[in-house]
N, CA, C and O atoms as CSV, one atom per row, in Angstrom:
chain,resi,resn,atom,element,x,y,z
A,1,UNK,N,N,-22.055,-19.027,28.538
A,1,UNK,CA,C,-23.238,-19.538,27.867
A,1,UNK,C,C,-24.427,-18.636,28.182
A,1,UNK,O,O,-24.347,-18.038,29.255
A,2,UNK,N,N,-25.144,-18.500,27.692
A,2,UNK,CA,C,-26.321,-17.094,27.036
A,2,UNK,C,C,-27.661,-18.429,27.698
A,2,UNK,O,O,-27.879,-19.600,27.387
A,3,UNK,N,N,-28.199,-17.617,28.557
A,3,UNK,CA,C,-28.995,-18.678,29.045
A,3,UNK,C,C,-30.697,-17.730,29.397
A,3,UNK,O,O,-31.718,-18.354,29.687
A,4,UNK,N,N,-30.657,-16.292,29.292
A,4,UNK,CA,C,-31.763,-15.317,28.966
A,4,UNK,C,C,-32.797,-15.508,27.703
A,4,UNK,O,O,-32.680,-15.131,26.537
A,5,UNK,N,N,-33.563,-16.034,28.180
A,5,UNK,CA,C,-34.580,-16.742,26.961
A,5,UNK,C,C,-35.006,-15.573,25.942
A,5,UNK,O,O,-35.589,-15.961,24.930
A,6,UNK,N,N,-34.753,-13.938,26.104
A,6,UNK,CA,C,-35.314,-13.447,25.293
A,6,UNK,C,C,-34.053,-12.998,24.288
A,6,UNK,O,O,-34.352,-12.522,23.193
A,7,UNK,N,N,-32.837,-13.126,24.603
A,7,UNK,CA,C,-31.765,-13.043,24.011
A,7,UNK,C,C,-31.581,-14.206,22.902
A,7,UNK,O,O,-31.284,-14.011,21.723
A,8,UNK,N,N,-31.820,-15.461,23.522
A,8,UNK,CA,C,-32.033,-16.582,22.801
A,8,UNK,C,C,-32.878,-16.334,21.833
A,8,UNK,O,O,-32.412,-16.936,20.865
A,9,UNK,N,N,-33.920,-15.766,21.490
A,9,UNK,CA,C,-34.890,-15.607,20.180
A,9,UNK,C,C,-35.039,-14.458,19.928
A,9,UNK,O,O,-35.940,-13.900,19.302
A,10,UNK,N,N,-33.908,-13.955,20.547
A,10,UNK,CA,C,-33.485,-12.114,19.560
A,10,UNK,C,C,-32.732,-12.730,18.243
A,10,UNK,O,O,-32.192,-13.836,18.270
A,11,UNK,N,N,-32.754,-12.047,17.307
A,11,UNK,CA,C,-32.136,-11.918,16.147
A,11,UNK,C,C,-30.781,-11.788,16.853
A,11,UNK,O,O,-30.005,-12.727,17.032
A,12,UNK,N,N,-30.542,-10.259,17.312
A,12,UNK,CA,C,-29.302,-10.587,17.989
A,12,UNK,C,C,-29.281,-9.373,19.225
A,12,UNK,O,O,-30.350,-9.024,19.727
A,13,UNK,N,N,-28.329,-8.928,19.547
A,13,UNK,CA,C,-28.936,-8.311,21.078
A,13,UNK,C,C,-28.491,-6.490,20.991
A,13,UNK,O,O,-27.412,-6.173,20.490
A,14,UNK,N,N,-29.074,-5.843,21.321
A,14,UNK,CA,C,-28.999,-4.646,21.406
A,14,UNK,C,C,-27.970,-4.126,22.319
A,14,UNK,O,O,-27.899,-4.708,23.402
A,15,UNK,N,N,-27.010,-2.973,22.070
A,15,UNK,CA,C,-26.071,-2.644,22.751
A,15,UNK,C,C,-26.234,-3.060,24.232
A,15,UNK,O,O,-25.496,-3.825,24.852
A,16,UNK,N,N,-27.148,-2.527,24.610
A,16,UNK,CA,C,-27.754,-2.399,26.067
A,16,UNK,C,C,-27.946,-3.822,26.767
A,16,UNK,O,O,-27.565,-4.211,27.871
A,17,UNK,N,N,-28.639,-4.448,25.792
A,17,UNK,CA,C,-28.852,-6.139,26.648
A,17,UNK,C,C,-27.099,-6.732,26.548
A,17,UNK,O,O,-26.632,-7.338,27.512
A,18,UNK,N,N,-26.234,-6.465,25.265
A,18,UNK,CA,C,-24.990,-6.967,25.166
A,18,UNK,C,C,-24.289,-6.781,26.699
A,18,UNK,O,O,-24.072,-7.718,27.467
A,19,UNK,N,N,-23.970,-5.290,26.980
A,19,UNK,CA,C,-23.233,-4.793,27.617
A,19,UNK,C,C,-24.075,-4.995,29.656
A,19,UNK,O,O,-23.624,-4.555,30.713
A,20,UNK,N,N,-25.179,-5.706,29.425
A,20,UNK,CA,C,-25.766,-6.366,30.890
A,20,UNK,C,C,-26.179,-7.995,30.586
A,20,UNK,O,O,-27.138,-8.510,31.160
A,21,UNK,N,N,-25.393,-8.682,29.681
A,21,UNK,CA,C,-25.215,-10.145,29.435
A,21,UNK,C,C,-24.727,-11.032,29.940
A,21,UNK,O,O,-24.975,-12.235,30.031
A,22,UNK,N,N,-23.715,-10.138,30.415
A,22,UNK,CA,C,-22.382,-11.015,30.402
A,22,UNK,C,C,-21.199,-11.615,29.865
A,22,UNK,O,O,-20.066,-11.904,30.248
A,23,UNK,N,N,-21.914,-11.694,28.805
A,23,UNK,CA,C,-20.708,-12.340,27.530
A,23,UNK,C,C,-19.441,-11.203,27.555
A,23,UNK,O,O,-19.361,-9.979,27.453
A,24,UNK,N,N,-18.482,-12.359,27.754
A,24,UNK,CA,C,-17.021,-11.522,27.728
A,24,UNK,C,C,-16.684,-11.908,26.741
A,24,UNK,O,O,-16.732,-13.136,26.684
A,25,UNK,N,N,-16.308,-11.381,25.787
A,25,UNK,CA,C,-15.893,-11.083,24.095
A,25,UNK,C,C,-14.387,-10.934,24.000
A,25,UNK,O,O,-13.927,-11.119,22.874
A,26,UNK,N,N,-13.225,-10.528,25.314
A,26,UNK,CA,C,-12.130,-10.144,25.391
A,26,UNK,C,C,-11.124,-10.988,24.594
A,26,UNK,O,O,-9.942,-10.807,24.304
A,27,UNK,N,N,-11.964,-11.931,24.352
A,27,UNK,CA,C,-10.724,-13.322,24.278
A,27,UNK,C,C,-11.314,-14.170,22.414
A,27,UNK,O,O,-11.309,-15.319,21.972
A,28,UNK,N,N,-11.809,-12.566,21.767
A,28,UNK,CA,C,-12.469,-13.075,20.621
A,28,UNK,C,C,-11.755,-12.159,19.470
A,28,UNK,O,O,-11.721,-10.940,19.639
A,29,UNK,N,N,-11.173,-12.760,18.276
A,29,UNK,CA,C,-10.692,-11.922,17.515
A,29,UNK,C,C,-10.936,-12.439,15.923
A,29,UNK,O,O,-11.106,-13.540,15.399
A,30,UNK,N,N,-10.865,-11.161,15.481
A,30,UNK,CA,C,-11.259,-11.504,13.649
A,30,UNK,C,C,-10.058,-12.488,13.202
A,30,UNK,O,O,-8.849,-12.278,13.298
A,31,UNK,N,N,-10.851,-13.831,12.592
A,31,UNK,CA,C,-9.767,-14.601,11.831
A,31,UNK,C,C,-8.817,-13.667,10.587
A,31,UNK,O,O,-9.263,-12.693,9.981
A,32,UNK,N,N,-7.665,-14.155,10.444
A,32,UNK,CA,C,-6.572,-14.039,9.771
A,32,UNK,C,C,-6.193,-14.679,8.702
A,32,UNK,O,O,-5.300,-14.107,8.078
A,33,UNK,N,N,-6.631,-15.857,8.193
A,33,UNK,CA,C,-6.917,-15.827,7.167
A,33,UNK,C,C,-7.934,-16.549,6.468
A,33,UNK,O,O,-8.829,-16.821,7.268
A,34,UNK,N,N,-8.152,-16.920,5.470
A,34,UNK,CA,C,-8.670,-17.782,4.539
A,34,UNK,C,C,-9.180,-19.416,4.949
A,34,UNK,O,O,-8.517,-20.181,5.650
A,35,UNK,N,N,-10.072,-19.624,4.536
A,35,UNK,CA,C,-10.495,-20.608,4.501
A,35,UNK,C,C,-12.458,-20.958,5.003
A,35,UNK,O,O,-13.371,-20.157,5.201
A,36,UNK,N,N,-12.426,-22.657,5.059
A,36,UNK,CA,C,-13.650,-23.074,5.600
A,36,UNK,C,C,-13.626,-23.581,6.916
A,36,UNK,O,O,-12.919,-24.587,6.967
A,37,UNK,N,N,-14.103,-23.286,7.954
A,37,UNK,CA,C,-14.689,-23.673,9.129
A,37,UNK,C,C,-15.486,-23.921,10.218
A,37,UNK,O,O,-16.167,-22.948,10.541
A,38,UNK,N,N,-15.589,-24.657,10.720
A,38,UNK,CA,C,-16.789,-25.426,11.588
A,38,UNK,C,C,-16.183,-24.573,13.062
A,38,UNK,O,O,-15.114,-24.346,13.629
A,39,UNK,N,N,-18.109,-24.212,13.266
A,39,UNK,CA,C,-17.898,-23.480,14.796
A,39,UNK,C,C,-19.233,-23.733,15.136
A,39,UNK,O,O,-20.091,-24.348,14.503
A,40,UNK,N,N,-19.304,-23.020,16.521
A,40,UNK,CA,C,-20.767,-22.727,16.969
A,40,UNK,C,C,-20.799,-21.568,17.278
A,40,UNK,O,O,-19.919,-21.010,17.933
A,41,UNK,N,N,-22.132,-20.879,16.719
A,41,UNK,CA,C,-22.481,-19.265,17.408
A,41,UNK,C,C,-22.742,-19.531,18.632
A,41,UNK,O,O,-23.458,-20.419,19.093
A,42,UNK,N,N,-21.837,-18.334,19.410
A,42,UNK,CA,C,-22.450,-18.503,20.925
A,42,UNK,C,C,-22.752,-16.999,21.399
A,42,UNK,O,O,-23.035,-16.736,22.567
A,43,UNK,N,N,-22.670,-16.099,20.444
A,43,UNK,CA,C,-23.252,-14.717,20.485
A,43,UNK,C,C,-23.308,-13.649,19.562
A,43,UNK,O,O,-22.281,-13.208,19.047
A,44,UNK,N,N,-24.506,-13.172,19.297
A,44,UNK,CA,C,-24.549,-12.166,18.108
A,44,UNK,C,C,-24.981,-10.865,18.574
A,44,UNK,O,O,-25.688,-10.970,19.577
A,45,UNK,N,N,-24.819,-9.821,18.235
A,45,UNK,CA,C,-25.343,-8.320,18.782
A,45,UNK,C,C,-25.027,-7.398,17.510
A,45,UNK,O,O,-24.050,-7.578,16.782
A,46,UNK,N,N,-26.046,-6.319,17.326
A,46,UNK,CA,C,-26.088,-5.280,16.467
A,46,UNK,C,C,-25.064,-4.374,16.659
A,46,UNK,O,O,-24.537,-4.655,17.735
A,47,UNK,N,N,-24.541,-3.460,16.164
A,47,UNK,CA,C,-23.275,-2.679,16.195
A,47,UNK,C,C,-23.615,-1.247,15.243
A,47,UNK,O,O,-23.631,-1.419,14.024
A,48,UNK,N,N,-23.753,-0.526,15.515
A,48,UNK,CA,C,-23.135,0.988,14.411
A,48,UNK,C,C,-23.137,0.480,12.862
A,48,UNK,O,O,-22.945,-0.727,12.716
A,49,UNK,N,N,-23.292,1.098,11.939
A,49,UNK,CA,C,-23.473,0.662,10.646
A,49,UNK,C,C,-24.113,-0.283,10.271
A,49,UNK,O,O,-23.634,-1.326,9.824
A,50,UNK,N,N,-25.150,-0.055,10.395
A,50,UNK,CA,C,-26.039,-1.599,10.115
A,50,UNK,C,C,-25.627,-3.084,9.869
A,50,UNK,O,O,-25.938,-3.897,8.998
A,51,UNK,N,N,-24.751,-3.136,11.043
A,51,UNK,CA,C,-23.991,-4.455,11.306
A,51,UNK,C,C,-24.234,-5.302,12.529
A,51,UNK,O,O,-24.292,-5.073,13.737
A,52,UNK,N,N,-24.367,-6.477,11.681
A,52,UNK,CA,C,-24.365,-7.303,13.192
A,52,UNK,C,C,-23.334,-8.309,13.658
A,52,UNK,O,O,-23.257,-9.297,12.928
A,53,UNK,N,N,-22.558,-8.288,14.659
A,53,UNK,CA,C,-21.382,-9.144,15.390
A,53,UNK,C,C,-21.667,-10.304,15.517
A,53,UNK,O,O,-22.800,-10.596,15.902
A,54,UNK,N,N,-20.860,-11.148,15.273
A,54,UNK,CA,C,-21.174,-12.665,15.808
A,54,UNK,C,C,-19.918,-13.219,15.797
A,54,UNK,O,O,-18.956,-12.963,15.073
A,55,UNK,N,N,-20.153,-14.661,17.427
A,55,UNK,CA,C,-18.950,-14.421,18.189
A,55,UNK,C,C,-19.383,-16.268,17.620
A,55,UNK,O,O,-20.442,-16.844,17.371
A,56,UNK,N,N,-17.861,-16.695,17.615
A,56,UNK,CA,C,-18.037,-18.591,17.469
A,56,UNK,C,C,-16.866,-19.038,18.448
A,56,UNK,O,O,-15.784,-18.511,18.703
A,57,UNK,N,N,-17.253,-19.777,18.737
A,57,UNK,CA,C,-15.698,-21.168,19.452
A,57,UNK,C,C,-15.861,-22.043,17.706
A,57,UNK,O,O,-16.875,-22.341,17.074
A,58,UNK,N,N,-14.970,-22.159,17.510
A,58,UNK,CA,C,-14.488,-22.883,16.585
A,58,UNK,C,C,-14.118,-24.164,16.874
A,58,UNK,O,O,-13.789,-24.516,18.006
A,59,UNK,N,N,-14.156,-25.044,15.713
A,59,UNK,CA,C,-13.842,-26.638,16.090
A,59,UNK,C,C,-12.452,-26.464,16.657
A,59,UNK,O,O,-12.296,-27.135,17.678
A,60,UNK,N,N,-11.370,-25.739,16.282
A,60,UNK,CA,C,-10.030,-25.799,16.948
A,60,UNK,C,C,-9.670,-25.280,17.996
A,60,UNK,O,O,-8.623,-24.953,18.555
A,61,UNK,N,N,-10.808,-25.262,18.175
A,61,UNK,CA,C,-10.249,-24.407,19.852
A,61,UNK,C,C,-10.638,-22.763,19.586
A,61,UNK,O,O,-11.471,-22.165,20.267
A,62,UNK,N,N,-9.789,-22.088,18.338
A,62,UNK,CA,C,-9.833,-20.267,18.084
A,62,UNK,C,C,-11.466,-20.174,18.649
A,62,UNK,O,O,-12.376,-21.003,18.633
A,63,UNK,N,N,-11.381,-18.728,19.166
A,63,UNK,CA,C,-12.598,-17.812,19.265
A,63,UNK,C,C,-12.328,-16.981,18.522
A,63,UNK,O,O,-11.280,-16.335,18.517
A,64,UNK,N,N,-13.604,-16.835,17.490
A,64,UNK,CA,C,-13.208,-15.492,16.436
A,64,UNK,C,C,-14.565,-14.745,16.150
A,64,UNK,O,O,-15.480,-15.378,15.623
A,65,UNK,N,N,-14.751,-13.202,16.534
A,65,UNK,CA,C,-16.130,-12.798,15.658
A,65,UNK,C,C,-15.457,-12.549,14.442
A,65,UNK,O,O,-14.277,-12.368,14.141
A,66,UNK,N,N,-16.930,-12.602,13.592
A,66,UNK,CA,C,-16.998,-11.646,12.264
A,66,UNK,C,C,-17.996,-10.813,12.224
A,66,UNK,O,O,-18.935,-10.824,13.020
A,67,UNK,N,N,-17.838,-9.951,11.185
A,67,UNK,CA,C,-19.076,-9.078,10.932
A,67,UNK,C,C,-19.910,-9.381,9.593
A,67,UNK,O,O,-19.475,-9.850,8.542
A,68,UNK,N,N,-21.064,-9.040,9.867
A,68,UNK,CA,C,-21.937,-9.657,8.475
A,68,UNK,C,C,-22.964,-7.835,8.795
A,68,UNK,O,O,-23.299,-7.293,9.848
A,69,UNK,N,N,-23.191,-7.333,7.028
A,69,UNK,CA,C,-24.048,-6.786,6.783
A,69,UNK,C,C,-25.266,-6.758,6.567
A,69,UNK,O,O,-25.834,-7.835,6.382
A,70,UNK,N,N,-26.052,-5.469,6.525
A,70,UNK,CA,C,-27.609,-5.473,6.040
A,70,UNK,C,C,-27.806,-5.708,4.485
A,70,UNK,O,O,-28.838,-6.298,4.167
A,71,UNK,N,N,-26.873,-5.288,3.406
A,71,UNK,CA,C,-26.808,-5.774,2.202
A,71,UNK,C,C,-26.851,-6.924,1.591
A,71,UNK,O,O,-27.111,-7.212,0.423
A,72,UNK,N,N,-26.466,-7.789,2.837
A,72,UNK,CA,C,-25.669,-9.166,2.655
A,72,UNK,C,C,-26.974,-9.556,2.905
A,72,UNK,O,O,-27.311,-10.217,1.922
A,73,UNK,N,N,-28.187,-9.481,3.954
A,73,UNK,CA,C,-29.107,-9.848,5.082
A,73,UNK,C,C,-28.165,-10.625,6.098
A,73,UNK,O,O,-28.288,-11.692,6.699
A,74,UNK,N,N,-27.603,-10.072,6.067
A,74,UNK,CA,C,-26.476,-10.728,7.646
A,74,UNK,C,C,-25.777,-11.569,7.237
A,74,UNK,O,O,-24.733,-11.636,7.885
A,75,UNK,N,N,-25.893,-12.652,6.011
A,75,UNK,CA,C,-25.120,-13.500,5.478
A,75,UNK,C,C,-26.409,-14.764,6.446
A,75,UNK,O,O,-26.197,-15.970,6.579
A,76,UNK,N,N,-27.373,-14.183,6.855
A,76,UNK,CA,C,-28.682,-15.212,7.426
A,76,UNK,C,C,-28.233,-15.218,8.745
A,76,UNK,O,O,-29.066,-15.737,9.487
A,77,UNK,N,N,-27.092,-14.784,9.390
A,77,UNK,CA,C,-26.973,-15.049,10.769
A,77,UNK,C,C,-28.023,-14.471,11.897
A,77,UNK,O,O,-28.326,-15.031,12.951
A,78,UNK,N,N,-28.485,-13.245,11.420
A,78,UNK,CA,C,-29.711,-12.709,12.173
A,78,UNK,C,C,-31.011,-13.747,12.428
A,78,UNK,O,O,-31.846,-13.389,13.260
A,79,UNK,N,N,-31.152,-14.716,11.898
A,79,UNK,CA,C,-31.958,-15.549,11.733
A,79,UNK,C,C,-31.593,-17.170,12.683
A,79,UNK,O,O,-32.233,-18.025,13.295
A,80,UNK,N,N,-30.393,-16.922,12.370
A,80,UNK,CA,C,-29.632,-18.832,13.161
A,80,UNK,C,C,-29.586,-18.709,14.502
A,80,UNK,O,O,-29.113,-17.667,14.957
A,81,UNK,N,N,-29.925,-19.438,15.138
A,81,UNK,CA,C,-30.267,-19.199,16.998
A,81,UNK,C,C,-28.742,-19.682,17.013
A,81,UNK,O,O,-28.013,-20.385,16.314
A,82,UNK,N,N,-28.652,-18.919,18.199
A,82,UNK,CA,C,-27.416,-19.192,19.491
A,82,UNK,C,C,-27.159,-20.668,19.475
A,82,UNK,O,O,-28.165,-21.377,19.418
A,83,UNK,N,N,-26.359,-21.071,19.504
A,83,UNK,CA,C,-25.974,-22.887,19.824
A,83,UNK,C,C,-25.489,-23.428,18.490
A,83,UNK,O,O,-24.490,-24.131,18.340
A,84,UNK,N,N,-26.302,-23.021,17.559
A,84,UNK,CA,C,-25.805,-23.518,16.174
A,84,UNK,C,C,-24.711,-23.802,15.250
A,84,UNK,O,O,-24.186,-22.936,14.550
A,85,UNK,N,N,-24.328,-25.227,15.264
A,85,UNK,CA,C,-23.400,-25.615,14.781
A,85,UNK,C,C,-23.431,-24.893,12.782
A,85,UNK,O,O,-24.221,-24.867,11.839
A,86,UNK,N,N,-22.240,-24.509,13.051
A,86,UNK,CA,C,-22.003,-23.943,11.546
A,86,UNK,C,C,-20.727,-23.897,10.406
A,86,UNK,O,O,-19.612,-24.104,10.884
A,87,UNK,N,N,-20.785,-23.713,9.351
A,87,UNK,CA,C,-19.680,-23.919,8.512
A,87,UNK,C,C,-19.385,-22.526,7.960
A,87,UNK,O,O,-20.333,-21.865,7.534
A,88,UNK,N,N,-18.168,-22.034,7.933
A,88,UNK,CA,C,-18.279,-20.769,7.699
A,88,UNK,C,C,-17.250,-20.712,6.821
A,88,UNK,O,O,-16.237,-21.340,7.130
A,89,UNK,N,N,-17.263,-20.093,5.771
A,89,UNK,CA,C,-16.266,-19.740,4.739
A,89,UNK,C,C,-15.970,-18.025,4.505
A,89,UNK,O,O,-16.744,-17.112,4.218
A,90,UNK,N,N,-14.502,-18.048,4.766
A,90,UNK,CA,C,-13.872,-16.597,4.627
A,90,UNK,C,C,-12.928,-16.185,3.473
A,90,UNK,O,O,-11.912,-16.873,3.378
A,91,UNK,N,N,-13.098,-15.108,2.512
A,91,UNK,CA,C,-12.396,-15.046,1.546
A,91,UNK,C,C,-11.737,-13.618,2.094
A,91,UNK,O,O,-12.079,-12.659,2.786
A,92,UNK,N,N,-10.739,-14.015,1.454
A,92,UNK,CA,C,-9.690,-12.434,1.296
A,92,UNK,C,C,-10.703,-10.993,0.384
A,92,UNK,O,O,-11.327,-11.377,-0.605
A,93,UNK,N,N,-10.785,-9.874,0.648
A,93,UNK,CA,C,-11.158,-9.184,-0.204
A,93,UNK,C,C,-9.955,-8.513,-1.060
A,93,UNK,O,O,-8.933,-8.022,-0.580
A,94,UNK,N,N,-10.369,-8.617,-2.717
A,94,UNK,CA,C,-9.556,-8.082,-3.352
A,94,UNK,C,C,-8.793,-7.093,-3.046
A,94,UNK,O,O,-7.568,-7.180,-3.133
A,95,UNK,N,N,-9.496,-5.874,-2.593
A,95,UNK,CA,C,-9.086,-4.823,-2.296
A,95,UNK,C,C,-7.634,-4.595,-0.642
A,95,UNK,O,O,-6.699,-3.820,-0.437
A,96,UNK,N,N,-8.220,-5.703,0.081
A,96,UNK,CA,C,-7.293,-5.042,1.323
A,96,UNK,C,C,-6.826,-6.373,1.584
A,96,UNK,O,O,-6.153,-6.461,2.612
A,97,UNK,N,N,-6.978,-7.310,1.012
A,97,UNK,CA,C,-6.449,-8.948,1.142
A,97,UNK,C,C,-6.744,-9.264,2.902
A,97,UNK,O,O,-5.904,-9.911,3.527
A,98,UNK,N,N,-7.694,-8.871,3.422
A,98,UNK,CA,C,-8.367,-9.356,4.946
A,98,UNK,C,C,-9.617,-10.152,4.062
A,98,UNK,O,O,-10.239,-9.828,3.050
A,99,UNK,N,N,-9.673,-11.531,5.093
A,99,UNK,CA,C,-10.842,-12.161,5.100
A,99,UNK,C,C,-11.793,-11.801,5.666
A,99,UNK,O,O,-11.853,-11.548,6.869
A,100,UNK,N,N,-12.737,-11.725,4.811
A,100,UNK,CA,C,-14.383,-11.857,5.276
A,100,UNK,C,C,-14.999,-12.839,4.715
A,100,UNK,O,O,-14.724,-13.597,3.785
A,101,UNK,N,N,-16.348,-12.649,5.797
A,101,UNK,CA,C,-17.321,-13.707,5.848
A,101,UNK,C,C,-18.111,-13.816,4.369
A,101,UNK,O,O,-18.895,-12.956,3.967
A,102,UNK,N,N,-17.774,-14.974,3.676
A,102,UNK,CA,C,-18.467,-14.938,2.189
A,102,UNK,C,C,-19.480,-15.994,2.546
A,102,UNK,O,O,-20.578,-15.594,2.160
A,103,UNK,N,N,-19.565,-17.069,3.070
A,103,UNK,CA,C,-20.563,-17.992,3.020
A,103,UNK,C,C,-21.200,-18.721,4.301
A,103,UNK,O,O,-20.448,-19.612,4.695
A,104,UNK,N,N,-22.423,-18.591,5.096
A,104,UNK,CA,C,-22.536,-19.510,6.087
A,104,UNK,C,C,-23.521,-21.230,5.880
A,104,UNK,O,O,-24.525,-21.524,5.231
A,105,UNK,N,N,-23.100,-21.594,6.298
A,105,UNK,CA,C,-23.987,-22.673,5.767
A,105,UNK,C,C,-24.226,-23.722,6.998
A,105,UNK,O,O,-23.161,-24.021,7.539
A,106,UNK,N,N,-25.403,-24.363,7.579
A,106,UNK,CA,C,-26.031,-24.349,8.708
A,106,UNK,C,C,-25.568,-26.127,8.827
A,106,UNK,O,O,-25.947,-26.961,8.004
A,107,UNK,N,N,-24.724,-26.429,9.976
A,107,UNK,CA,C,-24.716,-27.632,10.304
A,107,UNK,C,C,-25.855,-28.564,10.942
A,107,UNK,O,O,-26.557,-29.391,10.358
A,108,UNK,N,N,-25.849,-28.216,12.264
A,108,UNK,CA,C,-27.132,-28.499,12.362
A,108,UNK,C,C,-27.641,-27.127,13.532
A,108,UNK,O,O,-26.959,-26.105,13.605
A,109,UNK,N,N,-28.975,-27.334,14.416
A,109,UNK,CA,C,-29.528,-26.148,14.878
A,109,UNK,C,C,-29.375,-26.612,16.170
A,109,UNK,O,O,-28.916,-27.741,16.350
A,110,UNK,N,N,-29.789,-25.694,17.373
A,110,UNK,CA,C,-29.917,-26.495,18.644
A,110,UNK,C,C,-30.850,-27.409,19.017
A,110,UNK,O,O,-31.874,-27.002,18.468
A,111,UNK,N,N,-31.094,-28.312,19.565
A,111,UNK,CA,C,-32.029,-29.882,19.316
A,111,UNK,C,C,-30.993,-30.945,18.608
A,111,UNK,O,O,-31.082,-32.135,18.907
A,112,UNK,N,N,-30.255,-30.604,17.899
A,112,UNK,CA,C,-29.350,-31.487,17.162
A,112,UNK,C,C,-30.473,-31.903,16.263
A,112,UNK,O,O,-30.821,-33.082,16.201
A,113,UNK,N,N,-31.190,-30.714,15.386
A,113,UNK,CA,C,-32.149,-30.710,13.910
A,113,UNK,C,C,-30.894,-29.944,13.372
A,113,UNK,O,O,-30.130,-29.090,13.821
A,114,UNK,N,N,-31.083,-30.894,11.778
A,114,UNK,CA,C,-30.112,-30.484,10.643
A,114,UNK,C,C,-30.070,-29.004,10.029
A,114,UNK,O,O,-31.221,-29.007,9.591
A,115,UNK,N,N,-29.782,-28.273,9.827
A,115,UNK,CA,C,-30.202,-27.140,8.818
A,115,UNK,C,C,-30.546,-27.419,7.881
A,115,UNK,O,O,-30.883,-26.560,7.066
């Protein structure tokens, strides 16, 4: 748990704050396939290609990041604080039939306020 108050109201965290965080990521992997699901962000960080990472525990237990673009505006995740319960929808892309992140949509925020 991410408990550095300036990390908390970062958009998301710079290589440098990632890699002196703490957050162990080892045990986090891109979902496999398709569908809608309920998680909570519990860490986001910028990456190479104007991308930003974001890590969830999922209602089932899985830990999975995805990646969201600058084209996209992150898909809004640059914006959703840490804690935030969320609904996330992943589609296959035509081209390579791997899911990505097509839709986020905000359960509620930390405070237990709605999105």
């Amino acid at each position: 748990m991410i408990t550095d108050k300036t990390l908390l109201r970062a958009r998301a965290a710079t290589r440098h704050q990632f890699l002196h965080s703490g957050f162990v990521d080892r045990d986090y992997r891109f979902i496999k396939y398709e569908g809608t699901f309920d998680g909570t962000l519990v860490f986001k960080r910028w990456c190479k290609g104007c991308k930003l990472i974001a890590y969830f525990d999922m209602a089932d237990v899985q830990t999975i990041l995805t990646c969201a673009w600058v084209d996209k505006d992150y898909m809004g995740l640059a914006d959703i604080p840490i804690g935030a319960k969320l609904r996330l929808t992943f589609k296959n892309s035509k081209r390579d039939n791997i899911p990505f992140l097509r839709d986020v949509e905000i359960i509620t925020l930390p405070g237990g306020d709605l999105g």
